[in-house]
C-alpha positions as a printed Julia matrix, in Angstrom:
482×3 Matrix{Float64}:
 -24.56  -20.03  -17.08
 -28.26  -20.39  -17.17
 -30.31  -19.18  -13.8
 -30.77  -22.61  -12.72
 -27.31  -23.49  -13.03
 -26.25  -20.4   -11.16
 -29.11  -21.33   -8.2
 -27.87  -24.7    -7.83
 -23.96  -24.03   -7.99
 -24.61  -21.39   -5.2
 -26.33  -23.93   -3.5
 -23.42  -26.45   -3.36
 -20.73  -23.67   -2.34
 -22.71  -22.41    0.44
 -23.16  -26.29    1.76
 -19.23  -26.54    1.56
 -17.96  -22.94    2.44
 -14.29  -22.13    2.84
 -12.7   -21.45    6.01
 -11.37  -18.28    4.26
 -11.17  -16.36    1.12
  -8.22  -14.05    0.2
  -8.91  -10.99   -2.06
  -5.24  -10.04   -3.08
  -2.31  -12.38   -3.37
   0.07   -9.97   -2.99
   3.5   -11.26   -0.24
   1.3   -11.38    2.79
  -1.44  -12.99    1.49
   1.06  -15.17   -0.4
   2.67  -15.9     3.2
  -0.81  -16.57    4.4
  -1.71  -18.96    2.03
   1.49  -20.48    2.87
   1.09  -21.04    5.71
  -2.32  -22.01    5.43
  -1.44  -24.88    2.95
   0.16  -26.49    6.54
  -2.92  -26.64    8.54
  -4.55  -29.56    8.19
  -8.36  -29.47    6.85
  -8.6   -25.72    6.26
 -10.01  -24.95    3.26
  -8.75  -21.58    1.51
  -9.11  -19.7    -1.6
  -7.08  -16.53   -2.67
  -8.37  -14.92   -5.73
  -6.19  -11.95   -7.24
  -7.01   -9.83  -11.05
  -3.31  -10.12  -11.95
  -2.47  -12.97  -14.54
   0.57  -13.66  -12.05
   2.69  -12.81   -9.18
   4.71   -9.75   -9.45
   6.87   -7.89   -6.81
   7.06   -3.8    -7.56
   7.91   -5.32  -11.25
   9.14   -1.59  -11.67
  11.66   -1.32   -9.01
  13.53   -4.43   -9.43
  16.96   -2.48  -10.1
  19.98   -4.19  -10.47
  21.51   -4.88   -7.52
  19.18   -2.99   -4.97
  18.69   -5.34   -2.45
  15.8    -5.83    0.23
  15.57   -3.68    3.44
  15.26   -7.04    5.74
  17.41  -10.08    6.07
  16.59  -13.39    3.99
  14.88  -14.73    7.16
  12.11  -12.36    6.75
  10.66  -14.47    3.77
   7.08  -15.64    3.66
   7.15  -18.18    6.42
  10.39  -18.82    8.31
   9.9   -16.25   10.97
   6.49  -18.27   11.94
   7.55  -21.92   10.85
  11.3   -22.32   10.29
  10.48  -26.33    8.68
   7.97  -25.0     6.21
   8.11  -26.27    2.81
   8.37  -22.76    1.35
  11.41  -21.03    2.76
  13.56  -18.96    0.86
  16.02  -21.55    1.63
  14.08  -24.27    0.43
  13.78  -22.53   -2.85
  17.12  -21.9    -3.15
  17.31  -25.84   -2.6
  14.81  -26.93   -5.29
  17.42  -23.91   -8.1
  20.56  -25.75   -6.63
  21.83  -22.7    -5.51
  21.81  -23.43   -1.83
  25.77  -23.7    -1.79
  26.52  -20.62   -3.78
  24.14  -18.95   -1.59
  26.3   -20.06    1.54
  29.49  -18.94    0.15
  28.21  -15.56   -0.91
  27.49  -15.15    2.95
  24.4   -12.81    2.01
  21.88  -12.12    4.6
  20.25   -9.27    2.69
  19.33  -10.44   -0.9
  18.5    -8.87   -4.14
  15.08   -7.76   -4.54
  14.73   -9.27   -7.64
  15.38  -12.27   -6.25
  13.0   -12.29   -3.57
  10.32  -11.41   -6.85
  11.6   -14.98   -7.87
  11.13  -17.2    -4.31
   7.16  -15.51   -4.09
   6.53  -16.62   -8.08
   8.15  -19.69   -7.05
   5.91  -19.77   -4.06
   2.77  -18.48   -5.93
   3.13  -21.38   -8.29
   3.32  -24.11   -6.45
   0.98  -23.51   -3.47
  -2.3   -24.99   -4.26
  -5.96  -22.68   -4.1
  -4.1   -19.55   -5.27
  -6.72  -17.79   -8.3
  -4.93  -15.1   -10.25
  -6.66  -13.33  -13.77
  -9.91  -13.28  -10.5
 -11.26  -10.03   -9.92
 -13.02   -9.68   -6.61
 -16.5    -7.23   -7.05
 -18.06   -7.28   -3.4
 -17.94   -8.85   -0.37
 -21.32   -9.3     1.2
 -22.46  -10.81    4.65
 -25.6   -13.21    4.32
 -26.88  -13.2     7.71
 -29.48  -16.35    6.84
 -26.63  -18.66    6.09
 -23.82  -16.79    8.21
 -21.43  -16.9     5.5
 -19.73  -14.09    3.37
 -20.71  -13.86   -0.19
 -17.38  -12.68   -2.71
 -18.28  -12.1    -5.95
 -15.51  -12.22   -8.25
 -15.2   -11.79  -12.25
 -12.7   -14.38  -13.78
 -10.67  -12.64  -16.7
  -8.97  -13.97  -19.86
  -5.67  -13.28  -20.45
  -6.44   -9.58  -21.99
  -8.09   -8.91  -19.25
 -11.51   -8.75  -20.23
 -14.51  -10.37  -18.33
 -14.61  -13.78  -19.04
 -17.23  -15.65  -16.53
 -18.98  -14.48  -13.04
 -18.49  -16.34  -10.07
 -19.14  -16.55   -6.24
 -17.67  -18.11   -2.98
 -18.98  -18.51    0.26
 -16.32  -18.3     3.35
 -16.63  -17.95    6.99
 -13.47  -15.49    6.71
 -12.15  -13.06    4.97
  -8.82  -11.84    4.16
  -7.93   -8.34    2.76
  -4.55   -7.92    1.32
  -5.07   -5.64   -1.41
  -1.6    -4.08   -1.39
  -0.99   -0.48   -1.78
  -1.39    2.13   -4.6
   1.56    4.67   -5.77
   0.67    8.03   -4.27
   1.11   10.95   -6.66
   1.12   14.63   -5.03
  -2.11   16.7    -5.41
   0.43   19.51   -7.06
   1.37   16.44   -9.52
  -1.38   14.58  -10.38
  -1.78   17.02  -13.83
   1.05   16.05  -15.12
   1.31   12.7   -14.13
  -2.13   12.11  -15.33
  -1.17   13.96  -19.01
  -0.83   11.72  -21.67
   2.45   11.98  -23.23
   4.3    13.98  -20.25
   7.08   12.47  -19.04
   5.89   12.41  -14.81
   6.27    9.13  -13.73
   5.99    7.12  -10.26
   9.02    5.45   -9.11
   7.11    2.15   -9.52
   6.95    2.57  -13.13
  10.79    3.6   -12.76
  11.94    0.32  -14.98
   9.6     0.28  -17.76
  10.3     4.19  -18.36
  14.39    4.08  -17.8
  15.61    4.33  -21.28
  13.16    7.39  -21.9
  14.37    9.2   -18.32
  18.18    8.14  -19.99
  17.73   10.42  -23.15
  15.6    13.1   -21.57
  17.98   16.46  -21.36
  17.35   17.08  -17.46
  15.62   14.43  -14.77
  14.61   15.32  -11.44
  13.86   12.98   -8.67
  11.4    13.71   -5.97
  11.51   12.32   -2.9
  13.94   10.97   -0.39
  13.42    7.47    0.96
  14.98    4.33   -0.46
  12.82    4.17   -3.71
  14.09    7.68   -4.41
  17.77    6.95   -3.53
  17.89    3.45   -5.54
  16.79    5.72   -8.54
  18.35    8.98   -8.25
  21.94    6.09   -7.8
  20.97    4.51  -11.3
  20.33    7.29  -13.11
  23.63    8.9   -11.74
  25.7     5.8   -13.05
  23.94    5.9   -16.23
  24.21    9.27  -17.17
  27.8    11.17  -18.54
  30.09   12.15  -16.45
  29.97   16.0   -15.93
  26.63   15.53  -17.94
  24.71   14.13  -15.15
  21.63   16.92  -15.23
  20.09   15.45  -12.06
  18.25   17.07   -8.92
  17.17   15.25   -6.58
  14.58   16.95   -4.36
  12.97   15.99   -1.04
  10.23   17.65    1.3
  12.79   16.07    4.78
  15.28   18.11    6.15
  17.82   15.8     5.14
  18.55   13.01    3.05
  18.54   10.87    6.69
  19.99    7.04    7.44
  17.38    4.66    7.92
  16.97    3.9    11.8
  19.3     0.82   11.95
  20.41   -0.02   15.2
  19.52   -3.37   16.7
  17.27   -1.97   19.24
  15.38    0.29   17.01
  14.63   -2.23   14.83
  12.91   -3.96   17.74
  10.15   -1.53   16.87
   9.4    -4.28   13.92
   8.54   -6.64   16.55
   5.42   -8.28   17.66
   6.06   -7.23   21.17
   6.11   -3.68   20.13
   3.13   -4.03   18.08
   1.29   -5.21   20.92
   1.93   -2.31   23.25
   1.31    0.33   20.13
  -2.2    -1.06   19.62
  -2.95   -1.15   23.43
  -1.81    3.03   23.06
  -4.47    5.19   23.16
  -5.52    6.77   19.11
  -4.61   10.36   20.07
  -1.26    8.62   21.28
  -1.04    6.52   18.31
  -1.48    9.08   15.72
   1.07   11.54   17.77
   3.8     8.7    17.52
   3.6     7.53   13.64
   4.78   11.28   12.18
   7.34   11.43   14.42
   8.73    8.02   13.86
   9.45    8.39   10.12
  12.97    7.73   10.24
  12.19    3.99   11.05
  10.8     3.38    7.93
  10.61    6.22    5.18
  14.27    7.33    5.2
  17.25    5.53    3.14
  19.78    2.58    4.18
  22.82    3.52    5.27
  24.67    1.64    2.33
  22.21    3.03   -0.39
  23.53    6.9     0.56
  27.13    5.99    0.58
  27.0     4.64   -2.96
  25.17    7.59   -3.56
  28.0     9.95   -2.41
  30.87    7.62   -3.61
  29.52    7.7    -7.12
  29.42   11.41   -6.52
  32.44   11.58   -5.26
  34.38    8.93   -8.26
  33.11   11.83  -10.51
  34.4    14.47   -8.66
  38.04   12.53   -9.46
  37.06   12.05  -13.08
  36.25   15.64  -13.85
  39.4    16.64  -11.98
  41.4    13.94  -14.0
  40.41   15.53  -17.41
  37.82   12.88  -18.12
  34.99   15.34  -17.99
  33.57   18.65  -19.06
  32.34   19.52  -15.56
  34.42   21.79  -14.21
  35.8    19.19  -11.56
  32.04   18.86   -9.52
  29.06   16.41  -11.56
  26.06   18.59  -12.59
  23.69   16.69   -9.82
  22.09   18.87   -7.16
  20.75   17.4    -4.34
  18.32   19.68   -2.19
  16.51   19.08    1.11
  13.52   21.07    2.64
  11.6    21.53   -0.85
   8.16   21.5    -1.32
   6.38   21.3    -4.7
   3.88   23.94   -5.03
   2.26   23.52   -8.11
   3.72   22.08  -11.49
   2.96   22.28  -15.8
   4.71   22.74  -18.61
   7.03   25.38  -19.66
   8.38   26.6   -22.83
  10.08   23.88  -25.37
   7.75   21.16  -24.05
   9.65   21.08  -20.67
   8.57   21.28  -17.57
   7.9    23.65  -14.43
   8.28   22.9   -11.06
   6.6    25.94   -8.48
   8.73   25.04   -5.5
   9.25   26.6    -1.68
  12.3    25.6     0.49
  10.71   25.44    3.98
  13.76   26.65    6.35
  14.83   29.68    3.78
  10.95   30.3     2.97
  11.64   31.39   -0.64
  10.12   30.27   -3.67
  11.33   29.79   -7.08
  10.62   27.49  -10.29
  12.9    25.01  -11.5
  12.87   23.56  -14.86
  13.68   20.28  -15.93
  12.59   17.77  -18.7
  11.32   14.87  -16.98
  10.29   13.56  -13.02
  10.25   10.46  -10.86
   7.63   10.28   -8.18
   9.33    8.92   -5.69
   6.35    9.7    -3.28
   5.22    6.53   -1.74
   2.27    4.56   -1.25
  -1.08    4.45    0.01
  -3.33    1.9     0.79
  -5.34    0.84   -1.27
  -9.22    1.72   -1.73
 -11.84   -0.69   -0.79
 -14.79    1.03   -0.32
 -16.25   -0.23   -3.47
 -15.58   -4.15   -2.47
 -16.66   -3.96    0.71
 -20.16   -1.24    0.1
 -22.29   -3.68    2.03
 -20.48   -3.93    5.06
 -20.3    -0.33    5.7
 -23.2    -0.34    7.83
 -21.36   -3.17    9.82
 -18.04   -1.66   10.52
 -17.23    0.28   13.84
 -14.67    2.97   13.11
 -12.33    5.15   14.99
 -12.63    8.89   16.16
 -10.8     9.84   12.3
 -13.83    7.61   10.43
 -11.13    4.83   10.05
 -12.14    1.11   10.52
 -11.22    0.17   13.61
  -8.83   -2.94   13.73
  -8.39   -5.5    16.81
  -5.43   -7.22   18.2
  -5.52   -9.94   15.6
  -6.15   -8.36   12.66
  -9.76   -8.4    12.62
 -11.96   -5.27   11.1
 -14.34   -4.72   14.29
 -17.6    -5.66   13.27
 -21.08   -5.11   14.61
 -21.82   -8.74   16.53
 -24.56   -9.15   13.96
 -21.71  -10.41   11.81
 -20.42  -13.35   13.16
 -17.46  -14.37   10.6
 -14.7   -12.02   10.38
 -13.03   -9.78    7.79
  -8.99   -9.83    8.87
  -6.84   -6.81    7.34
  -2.88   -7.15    5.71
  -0.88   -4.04    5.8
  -4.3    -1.67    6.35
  -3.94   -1.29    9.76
  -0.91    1.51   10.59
  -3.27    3.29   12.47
  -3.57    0.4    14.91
  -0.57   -1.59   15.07
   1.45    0.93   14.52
   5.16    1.1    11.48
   5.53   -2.43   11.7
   2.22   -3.3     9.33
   3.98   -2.84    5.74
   6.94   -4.64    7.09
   7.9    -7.79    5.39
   9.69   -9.34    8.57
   5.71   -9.56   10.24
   4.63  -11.0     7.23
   4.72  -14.2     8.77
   3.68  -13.83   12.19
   0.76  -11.83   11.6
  -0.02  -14.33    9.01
  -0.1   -17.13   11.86
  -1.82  -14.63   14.51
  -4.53  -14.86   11.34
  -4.55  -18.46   11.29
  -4.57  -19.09   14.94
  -7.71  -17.07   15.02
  -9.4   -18.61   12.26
  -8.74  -21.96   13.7
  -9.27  -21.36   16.94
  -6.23  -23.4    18.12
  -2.83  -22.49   18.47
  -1.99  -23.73   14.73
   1.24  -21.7    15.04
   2.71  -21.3    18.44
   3.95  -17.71   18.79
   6.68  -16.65   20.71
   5.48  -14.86   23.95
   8.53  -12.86   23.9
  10.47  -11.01   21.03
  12.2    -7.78   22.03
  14.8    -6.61   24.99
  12.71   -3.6    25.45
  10.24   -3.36   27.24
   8.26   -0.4    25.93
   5.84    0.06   28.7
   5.59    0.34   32.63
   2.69   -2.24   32.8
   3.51   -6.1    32.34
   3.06   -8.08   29.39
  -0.07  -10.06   28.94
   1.13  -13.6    29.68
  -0.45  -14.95   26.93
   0.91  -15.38   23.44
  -0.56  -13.12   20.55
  -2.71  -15.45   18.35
  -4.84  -17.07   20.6
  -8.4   -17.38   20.01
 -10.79  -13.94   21.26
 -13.61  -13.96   23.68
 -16.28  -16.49   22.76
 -18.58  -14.0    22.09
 -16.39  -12.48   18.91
 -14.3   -15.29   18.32
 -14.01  -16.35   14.41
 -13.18  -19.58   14.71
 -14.01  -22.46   12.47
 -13.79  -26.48   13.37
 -11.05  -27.88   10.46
């Protein structure tokens, strides 16, 4: 595009701006686009540098199932009559019956992959193969500026293109977090150290390797450690599983703790003091980084089938499967040992001995962390306020907390733990906070929000009577006329 033609197509965005650009389209954007789609007269755009939707593509194991109910899809919890329920998509396959029968309120993960490429496909202003390059605030127009590079389907740079919206949207997903003692190998061409996310597209390799270990405990680390385990030989097994926790704990499961993934809860955890905040999140791991109840039970009754198998004759075990599962173990350092295996330098914590285990291959089943956006967002560095730990400080409804020379607003998805507390990755607030989002944007109650959502009350002062999602103080509101 000539420099004219790039001055004059500017021109005409900027005289029509969006009410609000999404960088990512991962499921909360997806849910917020969604939603979106049912306000009348607001304008969005989501752009995303995937060619398509995909859901942890490398985790979609046979039969492991989601960690909350069907409900918690993309829009229900926020507007039961949407268009783009989980039920409604089972409607549109015709399997809205079979559904019923099999009386399933948690359902397969790769099935909830399917409903968001279902819903990524059919709601409209959704821009995938778009890379988003910066995110700029033009104070002379009071608009943002997002760059973005459209890409061909190889993924090369195909044409350059800007937007102009009076919001913005982060929901840039998370990254798989490797281990400083790891990153080596992992990094290594040609060494076998892979991240549980990758888990799928690296099975048959982890199948024929002599000896796999598994690192890390929570539910990525059990649905892998099960698979391999029902894969491998009986009495042949050659598994460890190894996890820096104590124990290899139950996910937090009771119908009262869960009301920590409420919005009422979220509420009181962002009015918390951040020396409160960041005392509570270590401690309250179990809610959210430990393994389903159901998930360690098939682990030990596949464990224990083999135990009868060896026993039986069936086996060359000795009557116990070569698996060892060990809690309390830190990785020191890691490389490669003799016979192009490979070394792991560990410490158990409670014993406080060290010793080096060998083994021919390792899953990373280490988590995630969120992703960088420094780069995207360069020029409004000098805009952001942040918190006593140098992190962007986020407000009740979602908002980064800008300097009021800025008078749009940048909202945050899932990048904001350190304000609203373990509630942010969860898919069941996918749809509220998506209509807290909207409510703000629109400055009307686009979504009405339930004022209460828990039996616990997790404070001694009262609730605020009003309902999260209305519009802020004049003075900071981002609201938009649609």
């Amino acid at each position: 595009m000539r420099d004219g033609e790039e001055a004059r197509a500017a021109a005409e965005s900027a005289a029509e701006p969006l009410d609000l650009v999404g960088v990512g389209i991962g499921p909360f954007n997806l849910s917020l686009a969604a939603l979106g789609e049912g306000v009348p007269g607001l304008r969005c755009a989501f752009y995303e540098q995937r060619p398509a939707f995909r859901w942890h593509p490398g985790l979609l194991i046979e039969g492991a199932t989601l960690q909350v109910p069907f409900l918690a899809d993309l829009v229900t919890l926020a507007d039961p009559a949407s268009p783009w329920s989980f039920l409604r998509f089972l409607r549109e396959r015709e399997r809205l019956f079979p559904f019923y029968f099999a009386e399933r309120f948690h359902i397969e993960r790769a099935e909830y992959d399917a409903y968001c490429r279902w819903v990524s496909e059919g709601v409209p202003g959704l821009h995938f193969g778009h890379q988003v390059d910066a995110v700029r605030w033009n104070a002379e127009q009071a608009l943002f500026e997002v760059d973005f590079t459209q890409l061909d389907a190889h993924g090369e740079a195909e044409a350059l293109g800007r937007s102009y919206a009076r919001n913005v949207v982060l929901g840039v997903g998370t990254a798989p977090y490797v281990p400083q003692a790891l990153r080596p190998l992992a990094e290594a061409p040609s060494v076998p150290v892979y991240h549980s996310s990758e888990y799928l597209e690296h099975r048959e390799e982890l199948l024929a390797a002599g000896h796999v270990t598994v690192i890390g405990s929570g539910q990525s680390g059990a649905e892998v450690f099960l698979d391999l385990l029902r894969r491998r030989p009986v009495g042949r097994e050659r598994l460890r599983w190894l996890t820096r926790s104590g124990a290899f704990a139950p996910m937090e499961y009771s119908k009262l703790g869960l009301e920590h993934f409420t919005p009422d809860y979220t509420r009181y955890f962002h009015g918390l003091s951040e020396r409160v905040r960041d005392g509570l999140l270590p401690r309250q791991w179990q809610l959210h980084k430990a393994v389903d109840a159901e998930t360690l039970a098939a682990v030990h009754d596949e464990l224990y089938r083999r135990t009868q198998a060896l026993n039986d004759g069936d086996g060359d075990g000795g009557g116990w499967p070569d698996a060892v599962l060990t809690p309390g173990v830190r990785v020191r350092t890691a490389g490669r040992g003799g016979r192009s295996g490979l070394e792991l330098h560990v410490e158990h914590t409670e014993q406080e001995e060290r010793g080096v285990l060998t083994t021919d291959a390792v899953v990373l089943a280490t988590g995630y962390t969120e992703r960088a956006t420094d780069g995207m967002l360069a020029a409004l560095h000098p805009y952001l306020r942040r918190d006593g730990s140098d992190r962007p400080l986020v407000d009740e409804e979602y908002r980064l907390v800008l300097e009021r020379a800025v008078t749009g607003a940048v909202f945050v998805q899932n990048a904001e733990r350190h304000t609203h507390g373990v509630g942010a990755p969860d898919l069941g607030l996918a749809a509220h906070r998506s209509a807290v989002i909207l409510n703000a944007v629109t400055g009307r109650e686009s979504y009405p929000l339930p004022r209460r959502t828990a039996f616990t009350r997790f404070g001694l002062r009262e609730e605020r009577s009003g309902a999260a999602g209305a519009a802020g103080p004049a003075d900071r509101s981002a609201t938009v006329g649609v």
